[in-house]
DOGUVEX-897348 format. One line per field, with one value per residue (C-alpha): residue number from 1; residue in one letter; x, y, z. Coordinates in nm, 4 decimals. Layout:
num	[NUM/...];
residu	[a/...];
xx	[X/...];
yy	[Y/...];
zz	[Z/...];
This chain:
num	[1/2/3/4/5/6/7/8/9/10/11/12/13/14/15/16/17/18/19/20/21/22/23/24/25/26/27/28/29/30/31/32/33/34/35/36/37/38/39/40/41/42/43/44/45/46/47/48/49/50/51/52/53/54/55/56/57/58/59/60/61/62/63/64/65/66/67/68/69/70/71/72/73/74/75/76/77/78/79/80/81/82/83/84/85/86/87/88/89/90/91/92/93/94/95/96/97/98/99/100/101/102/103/104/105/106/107/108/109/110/111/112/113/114/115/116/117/118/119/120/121/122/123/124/125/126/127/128/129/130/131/132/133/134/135/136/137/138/139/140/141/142/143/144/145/146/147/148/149/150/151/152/153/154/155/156/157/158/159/160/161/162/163/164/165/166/167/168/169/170/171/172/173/174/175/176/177/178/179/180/181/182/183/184/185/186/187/188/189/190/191/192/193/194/195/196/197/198/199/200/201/202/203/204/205/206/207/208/209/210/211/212/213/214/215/216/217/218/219/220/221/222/223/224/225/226/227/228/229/230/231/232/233/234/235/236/237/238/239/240/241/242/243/244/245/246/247/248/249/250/251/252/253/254/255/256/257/258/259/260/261/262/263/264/265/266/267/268/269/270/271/272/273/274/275/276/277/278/279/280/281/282/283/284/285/286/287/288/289/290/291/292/293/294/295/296/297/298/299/300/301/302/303/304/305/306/307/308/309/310/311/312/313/314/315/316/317/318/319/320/321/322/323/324/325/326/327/328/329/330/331/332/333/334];
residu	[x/x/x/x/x/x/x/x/x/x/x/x/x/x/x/x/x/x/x/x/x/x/x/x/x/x/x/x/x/x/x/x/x/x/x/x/x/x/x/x/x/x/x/x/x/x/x/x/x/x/x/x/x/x/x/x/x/x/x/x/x/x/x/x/x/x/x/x/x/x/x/x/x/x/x/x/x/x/x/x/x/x/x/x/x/x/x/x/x/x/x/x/x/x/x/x/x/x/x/x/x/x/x/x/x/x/x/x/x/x/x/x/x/x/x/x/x/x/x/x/x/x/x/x/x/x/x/x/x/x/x/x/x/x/x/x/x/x/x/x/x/x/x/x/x/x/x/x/x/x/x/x/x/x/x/x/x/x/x/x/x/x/x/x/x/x/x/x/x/x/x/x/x/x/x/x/x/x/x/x/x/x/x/x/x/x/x/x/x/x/x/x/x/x/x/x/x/x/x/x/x/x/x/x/x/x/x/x/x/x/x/x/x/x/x/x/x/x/x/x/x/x/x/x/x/x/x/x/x/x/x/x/x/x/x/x/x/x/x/x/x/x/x/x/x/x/x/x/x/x/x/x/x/x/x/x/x/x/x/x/x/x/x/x/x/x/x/x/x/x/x/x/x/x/x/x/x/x/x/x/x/x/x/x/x/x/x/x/x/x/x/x/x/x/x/x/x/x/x/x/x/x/x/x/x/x/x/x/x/x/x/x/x/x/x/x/x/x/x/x/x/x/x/x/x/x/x/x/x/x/x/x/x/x];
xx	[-3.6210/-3.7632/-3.7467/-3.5483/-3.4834/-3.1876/-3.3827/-3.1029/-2.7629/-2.5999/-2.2929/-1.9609/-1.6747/-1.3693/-1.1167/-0.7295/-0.5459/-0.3458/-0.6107/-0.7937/-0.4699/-0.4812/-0.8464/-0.7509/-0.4794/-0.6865/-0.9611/-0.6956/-0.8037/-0.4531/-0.6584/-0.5036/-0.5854/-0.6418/-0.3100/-0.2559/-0.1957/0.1735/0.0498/-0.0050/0.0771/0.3010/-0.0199/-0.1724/-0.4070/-0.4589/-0.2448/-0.4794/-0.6152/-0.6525/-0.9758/-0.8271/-0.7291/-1.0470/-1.3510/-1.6339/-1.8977/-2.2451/-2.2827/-2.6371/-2.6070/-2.3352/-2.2761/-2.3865/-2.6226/-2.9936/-3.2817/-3.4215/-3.6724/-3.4110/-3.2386/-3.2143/-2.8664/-2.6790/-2.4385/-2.3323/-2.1564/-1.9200/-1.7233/-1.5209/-1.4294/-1.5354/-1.9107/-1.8327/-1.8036/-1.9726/-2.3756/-2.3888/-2.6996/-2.5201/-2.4976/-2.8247/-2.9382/-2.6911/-2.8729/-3.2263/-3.1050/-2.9846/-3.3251/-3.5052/-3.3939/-3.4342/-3.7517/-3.9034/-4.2393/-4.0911/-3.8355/-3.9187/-3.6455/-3.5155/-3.1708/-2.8897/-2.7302/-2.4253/-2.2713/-2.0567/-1.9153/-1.7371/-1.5142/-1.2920/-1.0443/-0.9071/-0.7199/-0.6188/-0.4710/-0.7461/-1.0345/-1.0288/-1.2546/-1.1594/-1.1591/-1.0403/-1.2701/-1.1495/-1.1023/-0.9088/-1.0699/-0.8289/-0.7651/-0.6312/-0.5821/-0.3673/-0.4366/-0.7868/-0.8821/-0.7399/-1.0932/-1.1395/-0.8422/-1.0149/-1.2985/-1.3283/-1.6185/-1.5396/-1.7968/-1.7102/-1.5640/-1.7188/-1.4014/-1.6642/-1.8769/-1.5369/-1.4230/-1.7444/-1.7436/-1.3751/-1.4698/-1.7418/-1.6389/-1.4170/-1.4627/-1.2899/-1.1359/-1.1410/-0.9282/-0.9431/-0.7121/-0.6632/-0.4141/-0.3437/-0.6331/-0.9697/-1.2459/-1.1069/-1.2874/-1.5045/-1.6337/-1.7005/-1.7521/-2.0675/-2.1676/-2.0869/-2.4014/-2.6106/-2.5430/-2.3491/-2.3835/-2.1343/-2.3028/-2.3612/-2.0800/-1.8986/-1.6526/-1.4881/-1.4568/-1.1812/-1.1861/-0.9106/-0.8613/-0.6156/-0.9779/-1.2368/-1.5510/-1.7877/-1.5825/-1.7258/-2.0794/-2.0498/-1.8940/-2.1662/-2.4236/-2.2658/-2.3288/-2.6789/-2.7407/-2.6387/-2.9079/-3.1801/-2.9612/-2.9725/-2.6761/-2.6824/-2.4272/-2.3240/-2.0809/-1.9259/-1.7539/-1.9228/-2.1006/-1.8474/-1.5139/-1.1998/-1.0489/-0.7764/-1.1477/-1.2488/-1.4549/-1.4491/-1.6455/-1.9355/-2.3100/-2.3806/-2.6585/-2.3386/-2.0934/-1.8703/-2.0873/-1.8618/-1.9599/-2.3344/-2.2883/-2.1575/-2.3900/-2.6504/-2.4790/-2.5181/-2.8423/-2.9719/-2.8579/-2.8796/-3.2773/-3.2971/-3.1880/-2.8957/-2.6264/-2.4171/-2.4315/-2.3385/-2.0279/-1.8974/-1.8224/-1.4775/-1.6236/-1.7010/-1.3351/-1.2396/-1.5733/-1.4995/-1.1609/-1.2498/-1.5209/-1.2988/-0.9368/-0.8826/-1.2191/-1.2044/-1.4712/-1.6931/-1.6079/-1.8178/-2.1251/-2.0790/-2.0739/-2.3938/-2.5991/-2.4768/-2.6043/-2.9883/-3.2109/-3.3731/-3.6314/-3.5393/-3.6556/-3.3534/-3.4718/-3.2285/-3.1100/-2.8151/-2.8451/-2.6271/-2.2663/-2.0060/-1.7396/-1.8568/-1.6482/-1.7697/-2.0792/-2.2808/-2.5814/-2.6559/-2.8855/-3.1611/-3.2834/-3.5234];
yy	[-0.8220/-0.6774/-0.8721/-1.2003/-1.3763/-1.6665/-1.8458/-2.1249/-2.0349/-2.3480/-2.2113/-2.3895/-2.4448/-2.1654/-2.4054/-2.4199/-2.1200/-2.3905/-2.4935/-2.1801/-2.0304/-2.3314/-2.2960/-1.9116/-2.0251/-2.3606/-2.0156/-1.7684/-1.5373/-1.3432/-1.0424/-0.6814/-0.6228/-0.2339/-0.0969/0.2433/0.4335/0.5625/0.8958/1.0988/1.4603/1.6063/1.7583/1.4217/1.4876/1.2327/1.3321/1.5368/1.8567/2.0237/2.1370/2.4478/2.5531/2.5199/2.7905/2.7221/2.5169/2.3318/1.9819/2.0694/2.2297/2.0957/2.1685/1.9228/1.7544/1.8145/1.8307/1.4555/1.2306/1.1386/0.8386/0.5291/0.4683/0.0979/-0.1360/-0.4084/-0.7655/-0.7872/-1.0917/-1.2900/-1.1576/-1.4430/-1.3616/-1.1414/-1.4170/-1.7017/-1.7612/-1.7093/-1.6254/-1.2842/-1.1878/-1.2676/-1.0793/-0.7547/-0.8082/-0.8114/-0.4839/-0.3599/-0.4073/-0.1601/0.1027/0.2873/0.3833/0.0766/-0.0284/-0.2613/0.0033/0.1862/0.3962/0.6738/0.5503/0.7232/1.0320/0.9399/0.6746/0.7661/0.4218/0.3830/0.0851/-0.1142/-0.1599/0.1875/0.3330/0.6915/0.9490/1.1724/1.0905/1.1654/1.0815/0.9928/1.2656/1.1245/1.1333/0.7659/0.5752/0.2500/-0.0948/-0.2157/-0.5386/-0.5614/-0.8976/-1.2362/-1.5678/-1.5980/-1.7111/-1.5088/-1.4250/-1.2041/-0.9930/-0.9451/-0.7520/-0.4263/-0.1880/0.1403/0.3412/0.7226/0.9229/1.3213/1.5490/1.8043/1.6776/1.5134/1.9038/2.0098/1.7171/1.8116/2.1780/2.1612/1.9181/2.0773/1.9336/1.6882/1.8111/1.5831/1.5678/1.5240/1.2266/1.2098/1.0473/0.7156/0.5115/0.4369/0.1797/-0.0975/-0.4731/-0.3558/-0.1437/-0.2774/-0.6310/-0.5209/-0.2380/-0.4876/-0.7039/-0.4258/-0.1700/-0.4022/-0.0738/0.0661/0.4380/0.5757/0.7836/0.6921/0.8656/0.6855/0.8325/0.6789/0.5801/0.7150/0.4127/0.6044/0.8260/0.6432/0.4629/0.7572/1.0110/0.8063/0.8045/1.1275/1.1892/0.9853/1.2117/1.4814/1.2693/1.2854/1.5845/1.4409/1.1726/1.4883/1.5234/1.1716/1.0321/0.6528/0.6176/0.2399/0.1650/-0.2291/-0.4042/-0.6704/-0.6973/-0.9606/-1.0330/-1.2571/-1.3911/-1.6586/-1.8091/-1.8888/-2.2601/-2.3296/-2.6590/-2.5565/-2.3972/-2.0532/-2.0497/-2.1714/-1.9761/-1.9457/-1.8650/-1.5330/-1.4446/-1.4932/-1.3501/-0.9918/-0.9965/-0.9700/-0.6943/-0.4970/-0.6049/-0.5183/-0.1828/-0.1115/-0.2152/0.0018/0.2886/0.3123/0.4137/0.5494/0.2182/0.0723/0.2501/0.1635/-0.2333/-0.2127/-0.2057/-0.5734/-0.6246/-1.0075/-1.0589/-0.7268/-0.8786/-1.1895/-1.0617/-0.7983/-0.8524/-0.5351/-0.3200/-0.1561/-0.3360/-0.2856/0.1159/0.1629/0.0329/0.3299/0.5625/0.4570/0.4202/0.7993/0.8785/0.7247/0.9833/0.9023/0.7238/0.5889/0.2121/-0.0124/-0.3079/-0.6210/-0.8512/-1.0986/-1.2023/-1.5033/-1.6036/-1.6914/-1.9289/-1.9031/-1.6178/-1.3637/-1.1835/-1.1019/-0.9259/-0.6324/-0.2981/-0.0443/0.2436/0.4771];
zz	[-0.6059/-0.2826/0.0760/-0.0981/0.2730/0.2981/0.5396/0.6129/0.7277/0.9156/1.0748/1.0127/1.2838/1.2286/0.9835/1.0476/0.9050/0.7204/0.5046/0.4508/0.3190/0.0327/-0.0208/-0.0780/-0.3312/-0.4717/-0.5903/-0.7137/-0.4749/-0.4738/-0.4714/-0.4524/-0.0607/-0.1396/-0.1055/-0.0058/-0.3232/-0.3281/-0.5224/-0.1685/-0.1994/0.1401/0.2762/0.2958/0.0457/-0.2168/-0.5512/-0.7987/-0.8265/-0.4318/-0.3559/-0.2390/-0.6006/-0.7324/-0.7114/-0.4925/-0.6139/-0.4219/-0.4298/-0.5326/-0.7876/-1.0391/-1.3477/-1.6188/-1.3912/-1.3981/-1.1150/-1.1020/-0.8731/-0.5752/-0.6895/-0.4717/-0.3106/-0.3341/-0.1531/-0.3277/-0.2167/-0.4982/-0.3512/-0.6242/-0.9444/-1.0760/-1.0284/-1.3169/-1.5855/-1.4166/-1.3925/-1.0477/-0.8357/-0.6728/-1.0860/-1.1488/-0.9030/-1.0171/-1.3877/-1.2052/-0.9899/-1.2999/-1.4821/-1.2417/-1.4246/-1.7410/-1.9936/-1.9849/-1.8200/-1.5600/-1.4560/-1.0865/-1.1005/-1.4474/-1.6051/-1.4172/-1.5440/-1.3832/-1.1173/-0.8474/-0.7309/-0.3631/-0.4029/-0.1308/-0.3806/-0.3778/-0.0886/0.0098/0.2753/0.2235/-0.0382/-0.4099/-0.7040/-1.0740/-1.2717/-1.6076/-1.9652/-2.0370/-1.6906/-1.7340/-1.6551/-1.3782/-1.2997/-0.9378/-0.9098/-0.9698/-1.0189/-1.2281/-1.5633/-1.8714/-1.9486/-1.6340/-1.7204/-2.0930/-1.9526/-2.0263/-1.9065/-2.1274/-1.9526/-1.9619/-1.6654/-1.6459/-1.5708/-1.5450/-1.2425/-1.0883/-1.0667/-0.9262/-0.6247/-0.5489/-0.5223/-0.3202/-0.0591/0.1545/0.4773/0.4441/0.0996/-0.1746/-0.4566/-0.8421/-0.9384/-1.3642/-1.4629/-1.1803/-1.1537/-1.2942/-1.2390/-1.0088/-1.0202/-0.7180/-0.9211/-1.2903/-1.1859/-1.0603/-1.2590/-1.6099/-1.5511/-1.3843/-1.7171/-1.9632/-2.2229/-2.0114/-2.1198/-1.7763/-1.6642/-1.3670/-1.1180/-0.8500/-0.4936/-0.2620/0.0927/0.2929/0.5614/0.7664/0.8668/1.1745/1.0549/1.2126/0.9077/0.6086/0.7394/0.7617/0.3867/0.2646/0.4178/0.2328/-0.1005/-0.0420/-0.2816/-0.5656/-0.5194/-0.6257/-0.9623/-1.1313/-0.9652/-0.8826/-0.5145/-0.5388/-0.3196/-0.3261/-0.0484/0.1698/0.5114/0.5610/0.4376/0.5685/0.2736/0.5401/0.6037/0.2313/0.2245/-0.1714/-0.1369/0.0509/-0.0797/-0.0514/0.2365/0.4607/0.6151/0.9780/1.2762/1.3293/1.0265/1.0690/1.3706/1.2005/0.9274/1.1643/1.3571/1.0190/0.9470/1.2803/1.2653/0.8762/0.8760/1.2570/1.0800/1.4025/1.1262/1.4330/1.5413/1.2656/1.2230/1.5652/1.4435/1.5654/1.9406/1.8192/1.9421/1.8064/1.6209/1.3893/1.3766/1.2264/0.9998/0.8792/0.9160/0.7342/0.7084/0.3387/0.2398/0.5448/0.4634/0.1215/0.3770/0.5679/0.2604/0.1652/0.4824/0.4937/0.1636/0.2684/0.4372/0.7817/0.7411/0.3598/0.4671/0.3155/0.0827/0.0687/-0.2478/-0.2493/0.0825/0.1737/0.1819/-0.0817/0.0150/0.3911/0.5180/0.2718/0.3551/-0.0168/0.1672/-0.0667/0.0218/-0.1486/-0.0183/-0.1607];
C-alpha cells in the first residue's frame, strides 16, 4: 500500500467544451454538484440542533468513545460512482486500505470505533454533522446503472457522539442535523469496499462553502482529538476535479496537463507539510479554476491535512487520474 508511484502521466491537450459536455453525458455523470442544502436556519447556521442549546462538552473527552492509539487520518479520491460496483484499480486499492485494519495479523492499525466522514457532496451555511441512529444511503445522482441506486451501506449513525461534536465545537459552531440527510455517495462509495460490514458507526460533518479555504484547515485541526479516541477522519473529494473536462476513452495514467499541473501543487505542499500553502489554491488564479471549477471537493483535503499533526509524514495510494480531468490521488497519515 505504502509509496505506490504513477510514474507515467502524458498530458493531454484541453478538449472543446462541446465534446467534453457529451463525454460527461456518454458516462452518466449528471452528478448532484453539492447543492447548498435549503434547510439553513435565519442565523445561518445549518438546520439541527444549535450548539448554543447544548451543555458544554470537550472534543476529548466524549462520551461513548474510549482512549485509543491515535488513529491515522484519510483523504480519499472517490471519483465516479461507478468505482463502487465496477473492479476498478481505485476500489482495489479502497479494499487493500480497508484491510489495514482490524484484529487480524496483517492489520497496522485497531478497527475503528467510529468514522467521521467529510464529504464534497454535502453543502452548508455553517457546518453540521449527522446526528441520526439510522442515516439513509443517499443517492445524489442521475444517469447510472439501476444497480448503483440498489446499494445500500446500513452502517449506524451515533446520536450520542454527533451531540457531543456539536457541543463542543463552538468556534465555528456546528450543528446536529437528524432528520435531512445521511450518508451521501462520497461517502459510502468509498467506505462500502473499505468496511463492506457496514458495522462502524459513521457521522457526517458538512462543509460550509460560503467559509475561505484557510477556515476548514483550521476545523480540521480541531478534529484532531478525536483521532486519540478510535475515530477514523476520512474525508472524500479529489485533488482534482472538472467534470466539463471528462476523457471517457482514455487510460488512467493520462490526464490534461492543468490537471497534472494541480495535482502536483497539492502534492508538493501535502508531502512539505506547507498545509497553509495548500489551502491558498485559489491564488492559482485560472489553473485552480480549471482544476476546480467549483472547489467542494478540493475542501474535504483541507479537513484532513488539518486533522494530521506536524510532522505526521503523509503516505500516498490511488495515485493517478480517472477520465483525465479527475485527480484520484489519495492520502495517509499517521
Amino acid at each position: 500500500m505504502r509509496g505506490c508511484k504513477i510514474r507515467s502521466i502524458h498530458p493531454l491537450p484541453v478538449m472543446q467544451r462541446r465534446q467534453t459536455l457529451q463525454l460527461a453525458a456518454a458516462i452518466g455523470t449528471t452528478l448532484a454538484m453539492s447543492p447548498i442544502q435549503s434547510s439553513v436556519a435565519d442565523n445561518g447556521q445549518a438546520a439541527g440542533t444549535p450548539s448554543s442549546a447544548r451543555p458544554l462538552t470537550d472534543l476529548g473527552q466524549l462520551p461513548g468513545l474510549r482512549p485509543s492509539p491515535r488513529m491515522p487520518v484519510l483523504f480519499v479520491g472517490h471519483g465516479s460512482p461507478m468505482n463502487v460496483i465496477e473492479d476498478t484499480r481505485w476500489r482495489r486499492g479502497w479494499q487493500a486500505m480497508g484491510r489495514q485494519f482490524g484484529n487480524h495479523a496483517d492489520a497496522q492499525y485497531p478497527k475503528p470505533q467510529l468514522i467521521l466522514a467529510i464529504s464534497a457532496h454535502w453543502l452548508t451555511r455553517g457546518w453540521a454533522v449527522t446526528g441520526m441512529a439510522q442515516p439513509a444511503t443517499i443517492h445524489d445522482f442521475g444517469g447510472f446503472p439501476q444497480a448503483l441506486f440498489d446499494m445500500r451501506y446500513p452502517a449506524p449513525g451515533w446520536p450520542q457522539v454527533a451531540e457531543g461534536i456539536g457541543a463542543a465545537m463552538r468556534n465555528p459552531p456546528v450543528a446536529v442535523e437528524d432528520f435531512e440527510w445521511g450518508l451521501d455517495h462520497g461517502t459510502w462509495s468509498v467506505l462500502q469496499p473499505m468496511f463492506p460490514a457496514a458495522d462502524i458507526p459513521v457521522i457526517q460533518l458538512s462543509l460550509d462553502y460560503s467559509r475561505p479555504p484557510h477556515e476548514h484547515l483550521a476545523l480540521g485541526r480541531q478534529l484532531r482529538a478525536l483521532r486519540e479516541q478510535g475515530v477514523l477522519i476520512v474525508g472524500s473529494g479529489n485533488t482534482v476535479h472538472n467534470l466539463r473536462a471528462v476523457a471517457r476513452q482514455v487510460p488512467d495514467n493520462q490526464a490534461h496537463s492543468w490537471a497534472v499541473e494541480f495535482d502536483d501543487f497539492a502534492a508538493r505542499h501535502i508531502s512539505s507539510g506547507n498545509h497553509a500553502e495548500l489551502a491558498n489554491f485559489l491564488t492559482l488564479g485560472n489553473l485552480a479554476k480549471m482544476a476546480h471549477p467549483t472547489h467542494d471537493h478540493f475542501l474535504p483535503l483541507l479537513h484532513t491535512a488539518g486533522a494530521a499533526h506536524e510532522g505526521e509524514a503523509p503516505t500516498y495510494f490511488n495515485e493517478g487520474f480517472q477520465l483525465a480531468s479527475i485527480g484520484m490521488r489519495s492520502v495517509l497519515w499517521g
